[in-house]
ZADRENVO-50329 format. One line per field, with one value per residue (C-alpha): residue in one letter; z, y, x. Coordinates in steps of 0.02 Angstrom, whole numbers. Example, Ala and Ser with C-alpha at 12.3 -4.5 7.8 and 13.67 -1.06 7.14 Angstrom:
BEGIN
rest c(a;s)
z c(390;357)
y c(-225;-53)
x c(615;684)
***
This chain:
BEGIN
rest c(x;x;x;x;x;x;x;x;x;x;x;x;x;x;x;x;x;x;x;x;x;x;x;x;x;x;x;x;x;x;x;x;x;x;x;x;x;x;x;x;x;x;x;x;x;x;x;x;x;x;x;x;x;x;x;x;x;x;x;x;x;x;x;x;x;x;x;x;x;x;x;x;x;x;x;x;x;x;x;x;x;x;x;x;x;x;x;x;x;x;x;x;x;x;x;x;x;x;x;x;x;x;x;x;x;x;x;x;x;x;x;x;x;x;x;x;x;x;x;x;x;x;x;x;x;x;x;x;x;x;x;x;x;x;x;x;x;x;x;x;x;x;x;x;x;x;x;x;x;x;x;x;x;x;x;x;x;x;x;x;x;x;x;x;x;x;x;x;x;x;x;x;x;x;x;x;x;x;x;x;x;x;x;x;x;x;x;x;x;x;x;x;x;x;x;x;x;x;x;x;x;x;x;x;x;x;x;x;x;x;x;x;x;x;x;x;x;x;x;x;x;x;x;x;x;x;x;x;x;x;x;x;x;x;x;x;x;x;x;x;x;x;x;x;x;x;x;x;x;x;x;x;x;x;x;x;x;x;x;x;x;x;x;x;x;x;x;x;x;x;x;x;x;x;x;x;x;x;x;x;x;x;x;x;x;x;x;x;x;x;x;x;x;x;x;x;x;x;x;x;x;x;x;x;x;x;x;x;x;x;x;x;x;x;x;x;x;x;x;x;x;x;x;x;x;x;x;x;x;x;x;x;x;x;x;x;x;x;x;x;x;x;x;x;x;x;x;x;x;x;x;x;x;x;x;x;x;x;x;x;x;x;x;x;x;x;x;x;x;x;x;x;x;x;x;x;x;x;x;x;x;x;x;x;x;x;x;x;x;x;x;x;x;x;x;x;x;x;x;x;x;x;x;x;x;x;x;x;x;x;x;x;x;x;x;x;x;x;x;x;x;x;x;x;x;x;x;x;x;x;x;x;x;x;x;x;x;x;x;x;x;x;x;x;x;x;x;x;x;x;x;x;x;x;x;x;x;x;x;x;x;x;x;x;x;x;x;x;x;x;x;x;x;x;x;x;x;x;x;x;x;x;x;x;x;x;x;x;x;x;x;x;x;x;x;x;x;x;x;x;x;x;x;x;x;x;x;x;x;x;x;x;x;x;x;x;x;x;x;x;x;x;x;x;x;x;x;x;x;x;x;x;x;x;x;x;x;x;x;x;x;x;x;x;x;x;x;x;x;x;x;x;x;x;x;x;x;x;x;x;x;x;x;x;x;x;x;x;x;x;x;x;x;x;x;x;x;x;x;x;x;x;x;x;x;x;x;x;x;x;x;x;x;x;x;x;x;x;x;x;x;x;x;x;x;x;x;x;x;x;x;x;x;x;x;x;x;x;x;x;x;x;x;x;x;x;x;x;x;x;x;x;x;x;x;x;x;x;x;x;x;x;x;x;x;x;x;x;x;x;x;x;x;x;x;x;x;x;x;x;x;x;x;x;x;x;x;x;x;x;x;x;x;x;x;x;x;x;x;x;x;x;x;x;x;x;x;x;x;x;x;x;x;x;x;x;x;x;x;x;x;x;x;x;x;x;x;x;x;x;x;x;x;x;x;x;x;x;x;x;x;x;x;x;x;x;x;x;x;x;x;x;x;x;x;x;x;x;x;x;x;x;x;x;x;x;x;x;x;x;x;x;x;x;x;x;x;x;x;x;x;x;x;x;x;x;x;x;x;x;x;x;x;x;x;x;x;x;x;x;x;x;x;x;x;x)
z c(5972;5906;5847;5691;5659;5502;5430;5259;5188;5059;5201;5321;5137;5104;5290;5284;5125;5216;5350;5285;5376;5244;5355;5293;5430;5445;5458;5491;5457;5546;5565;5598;5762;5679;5706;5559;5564;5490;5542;5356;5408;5556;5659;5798;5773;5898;5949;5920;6048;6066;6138;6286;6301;6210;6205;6084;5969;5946;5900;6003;6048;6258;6226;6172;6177;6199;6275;6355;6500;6421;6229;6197;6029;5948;5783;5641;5604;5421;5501;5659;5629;5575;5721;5840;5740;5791;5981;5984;5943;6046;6211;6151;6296;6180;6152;6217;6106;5992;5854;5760;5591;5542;5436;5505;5526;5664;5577;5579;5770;5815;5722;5820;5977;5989;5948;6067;6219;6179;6178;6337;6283;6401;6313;6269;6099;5986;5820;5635;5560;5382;5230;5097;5058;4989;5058;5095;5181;5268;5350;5388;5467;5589;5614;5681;5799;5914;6098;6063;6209;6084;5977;6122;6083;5915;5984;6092;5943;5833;5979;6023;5812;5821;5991;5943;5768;5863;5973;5862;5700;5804;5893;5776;5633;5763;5818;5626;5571;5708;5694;5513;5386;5354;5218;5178;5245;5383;5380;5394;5491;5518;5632;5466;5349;5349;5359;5196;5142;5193;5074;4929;4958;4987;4823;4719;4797;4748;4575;4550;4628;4529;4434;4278;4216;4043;4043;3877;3853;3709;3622;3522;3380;3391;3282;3313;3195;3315;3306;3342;3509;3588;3688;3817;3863;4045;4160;4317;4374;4268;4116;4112;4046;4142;4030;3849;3784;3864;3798;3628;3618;3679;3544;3392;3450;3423;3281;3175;3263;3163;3256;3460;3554;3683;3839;3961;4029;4183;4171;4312;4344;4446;4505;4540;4653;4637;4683;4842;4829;4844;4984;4948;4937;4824;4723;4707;4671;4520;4443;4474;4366;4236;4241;4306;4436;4590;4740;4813;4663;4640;4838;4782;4621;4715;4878;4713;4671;4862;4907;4750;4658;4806;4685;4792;4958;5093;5004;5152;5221;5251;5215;5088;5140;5182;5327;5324;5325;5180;5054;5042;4972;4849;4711;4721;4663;4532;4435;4454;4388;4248;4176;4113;3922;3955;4102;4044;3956;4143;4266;4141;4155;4357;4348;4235;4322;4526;4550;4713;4762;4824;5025;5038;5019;5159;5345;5489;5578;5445;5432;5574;5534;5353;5218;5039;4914;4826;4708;4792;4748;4668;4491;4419;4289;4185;4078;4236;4288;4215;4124;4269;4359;4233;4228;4433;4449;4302;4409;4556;4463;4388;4528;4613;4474;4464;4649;4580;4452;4482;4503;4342;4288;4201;4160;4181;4050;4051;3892;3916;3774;3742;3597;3580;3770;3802;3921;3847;3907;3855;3982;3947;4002;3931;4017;4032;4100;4130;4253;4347;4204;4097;4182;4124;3930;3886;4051;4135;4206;4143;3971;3959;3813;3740;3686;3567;3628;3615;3708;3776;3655;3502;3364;3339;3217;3266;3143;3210;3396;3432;3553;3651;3747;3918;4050;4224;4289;4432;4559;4488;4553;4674;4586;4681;4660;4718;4869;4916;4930;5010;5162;5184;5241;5323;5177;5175;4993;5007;4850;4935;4968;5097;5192;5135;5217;5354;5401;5354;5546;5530;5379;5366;5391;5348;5172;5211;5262;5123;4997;5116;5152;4984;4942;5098;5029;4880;4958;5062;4918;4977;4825;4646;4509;4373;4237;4343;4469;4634;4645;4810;4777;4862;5016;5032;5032;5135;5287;5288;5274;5429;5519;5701;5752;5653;5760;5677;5516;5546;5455;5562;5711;5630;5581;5763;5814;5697;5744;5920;5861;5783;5942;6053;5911;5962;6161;6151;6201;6309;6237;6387;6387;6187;6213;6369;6236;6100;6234;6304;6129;6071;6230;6168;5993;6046;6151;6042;5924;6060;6107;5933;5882;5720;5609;5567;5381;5267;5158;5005;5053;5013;5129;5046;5182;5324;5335;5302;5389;5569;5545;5670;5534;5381;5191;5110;4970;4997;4857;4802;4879;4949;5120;5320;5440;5580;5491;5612;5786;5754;5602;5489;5326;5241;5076;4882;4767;4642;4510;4508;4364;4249;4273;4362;4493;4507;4664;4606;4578;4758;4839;4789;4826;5000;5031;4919;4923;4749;4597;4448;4307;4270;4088;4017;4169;4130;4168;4207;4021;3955;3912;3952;4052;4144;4306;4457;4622;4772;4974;5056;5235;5233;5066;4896;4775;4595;4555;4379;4272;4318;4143;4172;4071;4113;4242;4364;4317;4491;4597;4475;4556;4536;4399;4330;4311;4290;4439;4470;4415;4377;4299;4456;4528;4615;4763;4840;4987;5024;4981;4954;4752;4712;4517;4435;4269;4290;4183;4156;4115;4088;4051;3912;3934;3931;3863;3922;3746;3767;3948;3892;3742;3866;3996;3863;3789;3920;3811;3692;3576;3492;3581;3546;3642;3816;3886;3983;4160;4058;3920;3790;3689;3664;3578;3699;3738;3907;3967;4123;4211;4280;4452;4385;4376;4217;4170;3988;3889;3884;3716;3622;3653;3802)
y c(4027;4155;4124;4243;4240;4304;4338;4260;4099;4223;4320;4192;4110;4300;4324;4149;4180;4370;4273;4097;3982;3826;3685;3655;3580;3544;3725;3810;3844;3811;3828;3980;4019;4036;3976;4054;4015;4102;4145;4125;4296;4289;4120;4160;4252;4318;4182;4182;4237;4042;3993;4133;4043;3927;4024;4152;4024;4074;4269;4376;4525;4518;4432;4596;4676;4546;4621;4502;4545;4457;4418;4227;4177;4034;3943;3980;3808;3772;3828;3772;3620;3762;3853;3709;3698;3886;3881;3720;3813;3959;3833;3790;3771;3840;4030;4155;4285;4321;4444;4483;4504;4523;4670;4833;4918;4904;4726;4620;4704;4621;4443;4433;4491;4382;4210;4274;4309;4135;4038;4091;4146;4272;4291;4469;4539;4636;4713;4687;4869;4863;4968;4862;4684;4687;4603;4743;4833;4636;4655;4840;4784;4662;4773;4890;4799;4875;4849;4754;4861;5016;4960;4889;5066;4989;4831;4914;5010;4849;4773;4891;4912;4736;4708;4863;4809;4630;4708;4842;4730;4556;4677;4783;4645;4546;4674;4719;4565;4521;4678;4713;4570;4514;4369;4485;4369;4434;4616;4637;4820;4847;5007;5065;4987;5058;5230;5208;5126;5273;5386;5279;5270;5466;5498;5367;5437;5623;5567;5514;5649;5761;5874;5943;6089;6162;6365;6447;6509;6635;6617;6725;6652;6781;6834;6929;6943;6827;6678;6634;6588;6584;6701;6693;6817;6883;6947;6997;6823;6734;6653;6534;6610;6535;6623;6525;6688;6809;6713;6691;6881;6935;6802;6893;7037;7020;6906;7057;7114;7076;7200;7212;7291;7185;7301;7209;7082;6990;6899;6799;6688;6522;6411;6212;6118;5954;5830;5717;5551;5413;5318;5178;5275;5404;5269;5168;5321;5366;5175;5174;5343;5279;5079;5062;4947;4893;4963;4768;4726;4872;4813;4650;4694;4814;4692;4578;4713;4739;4541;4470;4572;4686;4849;4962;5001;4961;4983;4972;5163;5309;5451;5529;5612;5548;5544;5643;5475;5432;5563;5537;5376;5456;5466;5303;5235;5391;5272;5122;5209;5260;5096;5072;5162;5242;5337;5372;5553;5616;5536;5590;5771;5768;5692;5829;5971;5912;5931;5856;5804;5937;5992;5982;5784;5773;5774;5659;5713;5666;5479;5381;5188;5207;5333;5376;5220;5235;5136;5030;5026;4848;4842;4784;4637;4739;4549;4469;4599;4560;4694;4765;4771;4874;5004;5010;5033;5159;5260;5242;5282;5454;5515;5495;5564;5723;5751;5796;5894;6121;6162;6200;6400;6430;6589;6619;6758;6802;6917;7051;7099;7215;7165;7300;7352;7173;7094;6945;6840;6702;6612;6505;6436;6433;6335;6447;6295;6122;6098;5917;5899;5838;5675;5675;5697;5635;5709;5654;5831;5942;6009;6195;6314;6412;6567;6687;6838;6992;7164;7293;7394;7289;7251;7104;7015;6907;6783;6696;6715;6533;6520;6352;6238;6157;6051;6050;5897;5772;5736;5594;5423;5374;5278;5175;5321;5450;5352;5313;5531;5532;5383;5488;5622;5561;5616;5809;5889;5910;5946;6011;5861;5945;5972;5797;5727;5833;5746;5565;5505;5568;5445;5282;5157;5157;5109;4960;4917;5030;4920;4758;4879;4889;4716;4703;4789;4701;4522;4563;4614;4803;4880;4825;4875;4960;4992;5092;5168;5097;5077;5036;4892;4879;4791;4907;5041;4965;4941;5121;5161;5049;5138;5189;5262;5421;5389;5208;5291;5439;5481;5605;5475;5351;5473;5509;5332;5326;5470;5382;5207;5348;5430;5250;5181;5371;5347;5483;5401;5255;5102;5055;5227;5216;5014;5103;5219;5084;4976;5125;5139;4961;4962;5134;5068;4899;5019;5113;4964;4864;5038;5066;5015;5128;5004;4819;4786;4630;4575;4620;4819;4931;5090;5248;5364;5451;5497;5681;5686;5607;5618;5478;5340;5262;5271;5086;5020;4910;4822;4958;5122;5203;5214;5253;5126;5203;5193;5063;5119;5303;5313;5420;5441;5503;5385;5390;5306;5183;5253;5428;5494;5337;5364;5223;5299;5259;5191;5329;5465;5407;5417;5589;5661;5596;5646;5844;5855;5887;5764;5815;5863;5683;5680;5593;5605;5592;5680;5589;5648;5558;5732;5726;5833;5847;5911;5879;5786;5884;5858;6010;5991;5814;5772;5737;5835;5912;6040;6121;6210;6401;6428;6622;6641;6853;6961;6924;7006;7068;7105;7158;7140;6940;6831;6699;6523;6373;6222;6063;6113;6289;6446;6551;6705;6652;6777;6675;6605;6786;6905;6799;6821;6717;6751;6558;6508;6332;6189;6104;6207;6125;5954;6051;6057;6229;6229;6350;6448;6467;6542;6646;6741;6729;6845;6955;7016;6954;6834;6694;6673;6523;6380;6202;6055;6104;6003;6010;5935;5797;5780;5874;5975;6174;6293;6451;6619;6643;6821;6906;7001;7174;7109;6966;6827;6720;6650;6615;6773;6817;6794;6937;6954;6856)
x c(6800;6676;6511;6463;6261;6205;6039;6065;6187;6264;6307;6401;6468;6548;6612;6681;6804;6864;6907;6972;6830;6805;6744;6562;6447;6272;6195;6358;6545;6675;6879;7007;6937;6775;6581;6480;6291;6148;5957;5871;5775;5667;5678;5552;5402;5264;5151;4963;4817;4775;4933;4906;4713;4635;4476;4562;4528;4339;4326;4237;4226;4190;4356;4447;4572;4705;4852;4979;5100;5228;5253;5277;5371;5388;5509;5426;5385;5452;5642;5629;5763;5873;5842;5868;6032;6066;6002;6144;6301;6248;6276;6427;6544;6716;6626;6716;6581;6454;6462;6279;6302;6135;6100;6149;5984;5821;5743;5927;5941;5770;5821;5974;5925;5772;5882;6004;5876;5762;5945;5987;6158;6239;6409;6458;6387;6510;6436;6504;6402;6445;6354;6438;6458;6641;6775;6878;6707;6693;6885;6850;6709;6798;6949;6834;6694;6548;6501;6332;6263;6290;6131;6009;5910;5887;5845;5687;5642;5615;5535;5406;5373;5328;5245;5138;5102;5023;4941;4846;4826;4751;4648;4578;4562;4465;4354;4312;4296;4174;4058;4076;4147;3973;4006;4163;4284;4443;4425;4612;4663;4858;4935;5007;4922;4761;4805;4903;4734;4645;4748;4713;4521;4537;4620;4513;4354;4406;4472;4288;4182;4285;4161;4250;4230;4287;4395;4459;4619;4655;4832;4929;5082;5202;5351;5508;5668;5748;5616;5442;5366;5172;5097;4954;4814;4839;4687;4689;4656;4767;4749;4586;4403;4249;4135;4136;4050;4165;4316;4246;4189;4372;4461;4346;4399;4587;4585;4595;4771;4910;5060;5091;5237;5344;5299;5444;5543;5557;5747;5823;5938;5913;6013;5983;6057;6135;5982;6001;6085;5965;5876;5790;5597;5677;5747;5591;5496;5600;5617;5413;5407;5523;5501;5338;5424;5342;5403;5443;5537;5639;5684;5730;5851;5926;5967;6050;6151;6179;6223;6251;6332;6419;6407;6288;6304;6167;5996;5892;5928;5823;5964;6011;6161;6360;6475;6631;6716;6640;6689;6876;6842;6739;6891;6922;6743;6726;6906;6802;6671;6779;6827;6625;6611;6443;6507;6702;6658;6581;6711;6839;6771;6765;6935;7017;6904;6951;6764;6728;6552;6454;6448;6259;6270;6399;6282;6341;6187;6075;6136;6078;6126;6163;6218;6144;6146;6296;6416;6537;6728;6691;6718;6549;6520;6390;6361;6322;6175;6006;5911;5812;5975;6055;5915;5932;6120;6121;6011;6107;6285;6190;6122;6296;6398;6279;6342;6507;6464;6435;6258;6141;6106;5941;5886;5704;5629;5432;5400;5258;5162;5018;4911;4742;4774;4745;4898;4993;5140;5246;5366;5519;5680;5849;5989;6156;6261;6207;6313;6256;6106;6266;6219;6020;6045;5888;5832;5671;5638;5494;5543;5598;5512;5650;5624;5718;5804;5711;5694;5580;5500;5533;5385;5308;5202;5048;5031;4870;4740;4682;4541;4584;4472;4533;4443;4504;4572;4537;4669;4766;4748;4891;5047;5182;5285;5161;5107;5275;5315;5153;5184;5375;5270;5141;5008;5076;5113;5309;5405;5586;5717;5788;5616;5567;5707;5688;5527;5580;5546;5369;5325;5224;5340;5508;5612;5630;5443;5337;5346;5285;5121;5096;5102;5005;4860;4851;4860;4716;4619;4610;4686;4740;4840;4772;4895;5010;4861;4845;4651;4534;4430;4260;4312;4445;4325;4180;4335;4384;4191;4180;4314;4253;4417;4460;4652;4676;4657;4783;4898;4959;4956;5037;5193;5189;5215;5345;5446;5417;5489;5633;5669;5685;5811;5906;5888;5753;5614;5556;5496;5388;5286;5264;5192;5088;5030;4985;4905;4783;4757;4695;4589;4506;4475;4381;4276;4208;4172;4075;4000;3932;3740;3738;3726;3718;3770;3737;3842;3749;3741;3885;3927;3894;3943;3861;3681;3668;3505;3530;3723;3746;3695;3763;3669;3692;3648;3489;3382;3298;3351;3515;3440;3515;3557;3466;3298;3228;3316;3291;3145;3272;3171;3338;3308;3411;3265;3377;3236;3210;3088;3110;3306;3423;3516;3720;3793;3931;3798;3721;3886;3946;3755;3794;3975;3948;3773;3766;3791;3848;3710;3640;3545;3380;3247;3097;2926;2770;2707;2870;2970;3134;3247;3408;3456;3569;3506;3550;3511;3411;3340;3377;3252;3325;3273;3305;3410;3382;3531;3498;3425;3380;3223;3209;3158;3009;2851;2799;2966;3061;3225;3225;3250;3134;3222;3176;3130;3052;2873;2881;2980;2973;3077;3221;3218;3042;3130;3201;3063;2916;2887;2745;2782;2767;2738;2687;2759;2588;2436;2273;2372;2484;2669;2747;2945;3063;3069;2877;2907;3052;2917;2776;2892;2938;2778;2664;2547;2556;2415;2343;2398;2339;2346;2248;2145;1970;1956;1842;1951;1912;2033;2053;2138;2199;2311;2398;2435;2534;2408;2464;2479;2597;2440;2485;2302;2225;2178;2010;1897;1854;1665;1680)
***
């Protein structure tokens, strides 16, 4: 007999038709030579700290790290009479050997493995390695089975993923919790988790420091014989105006222009490849982009049409490429493919064509367990697939079908066009042959402005200059889609599949695990969704404020570890160095947070960021002030007033003065005399202070190579600090308020005469002139007779 362990009842149920086993027991089937069982998922699971001691129970830190010398596991207790059922036939006295038929990648190597090991079973392991769950893939499949020993590689790698992710996550979660939850409840801090956490804060916090700023762009309607199009004005540094003035000025100035000559052309032709075939990030990117589905759920329709429906081949994969094996069979599913209305027009046209799918997606050294997702050469039931199926498969049959098809020739044109010797250009595409775009109709690719044919040195018309407004844009807030590109690569900006995949060992997590994290981070309360934004919430931001390791937050690290975990699945690498490593690790991390004295936070202050004064220090939001940490141990006076001249201060505002230095310009301060003004706050030698809009009012009076602009108290010169220019006009004289326009004539002609509204030291009213003196002195004018 043979014992067959699966990792799912649909599974064994499948196996058991292929290969005529019908006796139904209690937790297994039985006949033909057969024993089918399966593991529902993971039966064992790492046991908890208390079970080494029971002092773990109590969480403290002298009691860190905990680091056993040997993991202990335990059933998982609501399938433990399944399990018991499982370690029972695995003693059976009639095996002659096992065959694990978990799923073929690193997680279904660690399920069976870990039964197998905690049974004490000793019989020889082969290994059913399947990508498809059809029967004819199922028989292939046993025709053809592995030496067990051949995946023990992936068996360490799984191993030391989940030894390592214990180890860091009960350490570091303790250790936080301890020193930092403060009323905040578990402060939950995961090996991979947290990094990915780190990216979202990252992005959030830079979507909302982001200080806009508005540019002008200058636009010309254009018409040739051949059709109309839109030009833009050209500088040397491209097409955006700073200077609202400058662009306004330039826009008068051609409005009056009604010809223009087409000075030249730039043509070329470019060619697109075929894209990649999916893996399962790529795929969940796209159906986040077009569905707005979840990463998790796109997992779970497509492991239905996986399992259930036995139409797409092994979802779980991080390639997107196919063996050489694989491609004859390609023919085969493009006339099963064929028989579905939607799709008969395309395989029709590969059919009558020979096209054969392109070499770039054949690569046996870029599939490591499995190949691309792909349709499988089962004829599909399209009534039987729900509508969120549908939309999944359709996306994976397109993206295969566009493999087959020739590659896509745009030509590229920029027209150059002088309009009153001022530089103009208009850029478009215009698609020569679609070649695999046939496939994306109503394509989801960035539109292409067409543009009419035209040549160098013909006339033009311009119909109409439009002077338009832009604002520049924050970085967008992360999406499932976005984040998932971004965790493939480790946080690096890669737009190239080839380069993408290329660095798929060095992401955060794997496929199959990505969209877990996610869901992770939202369980925990560390993130939410917001329409379709993934967006920090405060505790989420207060942990990665709290972080004392800049490693546990790594990106970078974490991609190493990865690539490590990579290299032991590929015989590489040694499991026992890279647990070595994760151990030194954990040890260094609870140092540094029983080391640390910084700062004790409550649970009713929020973290704003470091202390720009001592550096060493935290600002937090307190009761009435954004003030440091350290202000008892080390009397740091760095201090954010919540009321700043009669204006409420923004834990926002407070937070980007900390991290920039600088807010943006906040509006409605007021003076002590109740007149109003606006300005920005700004840090300087450690002091917060006001930081006026550089209003220039003219030139200084006594330097003459500085410019008088307006501060706190005062239109001064602003070259004081550098020369020593003592030239001030102040903003109060004699209890009267002096406005900028008043300043700006004062400058100019060096007096203003008949002022009312001073005011003696005792009170009384008076009506007065000011004058600059010739040394630069601004005092009130003598009277005549005086």
């Amino acid at each position: 007999m043979e014992l067959i362990l699966t990792e799912k009842p649909s599974v064994a149920r499948d196996i058991a038709r292929v290969l005529n086993v019908s006796a139904k027991r209690d937790g297994f089937l039985e006949g033909n030579g057969y024993v089918i069982t399966w593991a529902l998922g993971h039966l064992l699971e790492l046991s908890q700290p208390n079970a080494y001691d029971p002092l773990y129970e109590q969480w403290q830190l002298d009691r860190l790290p905990i680091i056993p010398e040997t993991f202990r596991r335990e059933p998982i207790e609501r399938t433990k009479d399944h399990y018991a059922i499982v370690k029972r036939l695995l003693s059976r006295s009639d095996l002659v050997s096992i065959v694990c038929a978990t799923d073929a990648g690193r997680e279904g190597e660690l399920i069976f493995r870990l039964i197998y090991e905690d049974s004490g079973c000793t019989l020889p392991i082969k290994r059913l390695w399947i990508s498809s769950q059809t029967d004819e893939a199922i028989r292939d499949g046993f025709r053809q089975l592995k030496h067990g020993d051949d995946y023990l590689p992936l068996y360490y790698s799984a191993r030391a993923r989940s030894e390592a992710d214990w180890i860091v996550g009960i350490n570091a979660t303790r250790a936080y919790s301890i020193k930092f939850s403060r009323g905040r409840g578990v402060m939950s801090v995961g090996r991979v988790q947290t990094p990915v956490l780190k990216m979202i804060v990252d992005r959030y916090r830079a979507n909302q420091d982001f200080q806009s700023s508005h540019f002008y762009e200058i636009l010309a309607d254009v018409i040739h014989v051949n059709g109309a199009f839109q030009a833009k004005w050209m500088g040397n540094e491209g097409s955006r105006i700073l200077d609202e003035s400058v662009a306004t000025e330039l826009s008068k100035r051609l409005a009056n222009e009604t010809k223009a000559t087409i000075a030249a052309l730039d043509q070329k032709t470019i060619t697109e490849k075929q894209p990649l075939l999916y893996d399962l990030t790529s795929l969940q990117k796209d159906a986040n982009r077009l569905y707005n589905y979840s990463a998790d759920y796109t997992l779970t329709v497509i492991q239905a049409l996986y399992e259930t429906h036995k139409i797409v081949s092994y979802p779980r994969t991080s390639s997107r490429y196919l063996t050489t094996d694989i491609a004859p069979k390609c023919p085969e599913y493009i006339t099963i493919l064929s028989e579905l209305p939607e799709f008969s027009q395309a395989t029709q046209t590969i059919i009558d064509n020979g096209y054969t799918i392109a070499d770039r997606m054949i690569d046996d050294g870029k599939v490591t367990d499995h190949h691309a997702i792909i349709p499988t050469n089962k004829s599909p039931v399209m009534a039987n697939l729900s509508v969120s199926e549908n939309h999944i498969y359709d996306m994976i049959i397109r993206r295969f079908l566009a493999a087959f098809f020739p590659v896509c020739h745009k030509q590229s044109t920029d027209i150059h066009m002088t309009i009153a010797t001022e530089s103009f250009k208009a850029s478009g595409m215009v698609i020569v042959s679609p070649g695999w775009r046939t496939m994306y109709p109503k394509t989801d690719h960035d539109a292409d402005i067409l543009l009419p044919a035209v040549m160098a040195g013909d006339n033009v018309d311009i119909a109409a200059i439009h002077l338009k407004k832009g604002k520049t844009k924050a970085p967008p807030l992360y999406t499932e889609a976005t984040v998932l590109a971004a965790m493939e690569t480790a946080g690096k900006s890669v737009d190239d599949d080839d380069l993408r995949q290329a660095m798929k060992d060095c992401g955060l997590g794997t496929p199959a695990t990505r969209a877990q994290i996610l869901e992770k981070l939202i369980s925990v309360c560390y993130i939410e969704r917001k329409k379709n934004a993934l967006v920090p919430t405060p505790k989420g931001m207060y942990l990665i404020d709290c972080m004392l390791s800049d490693e546990l937050v790594s990106a970078e690290l974490t991609g190493r570890w990865e690539k490590a975990l990579n290299d032991i699945a590929q015989s590489k690498a040694s499991w026992i160095d890279y647990m070595n490593d994760i151990k030194q690790f954990s040890k260094d991390m609870i140092q540094k947070v029983v080391d640390n004295t910084d700062y004790v936070v409550s649970s009713d202050e929020v973290i704003l960021g470091s202390c720009p004064l001592c550096h060493s220090g935290h600002v937090v939001s307190r009761l009435k002030s954004y003030s440091c940490t350290r202000w008892k141990s080390d009397n740091c006076s760095f201090v954010i007033w919540k009321q700043m001249a009669k204006k409420a201060i923004t834990e926002a505002q407070a937070r980007q003065l900390v991290k920039t230095g600088s807010t943006k310009l906040i509006k409605g301060f007021k003076r002590t005399n109740g007149e109003p003004f606006d300005a920005r706050l700004i840090v300087a030698d450690g002091k917060v202070g006001f930081q006026f809009e550089q209003v220039v009012l003219g030139t200084c009076r006594i330097c003459q190579s500085g410019s008088v602009v307006e501060t706190a108290k005062a239109y001064s010169c602003n070259q004081w600090k550098h020369t020593g220019c003592r030239f001030v006009i102040w903003k109060t004289i004699a209890s009267r308020p002096i406005t900028v326009d008043e300043a700006k004539e004062l400058l100019a002609s060096r007096e203003l005469n008949d002022m009312d509204g001073f005011k003696t030291r005792s009170g009384e009213s008076f009506q007065s002139s000011l004058m600059i003196t010739d040394d630069g002195q601004v005092q009130f004018k003598p009277r005549v007779g005086s």
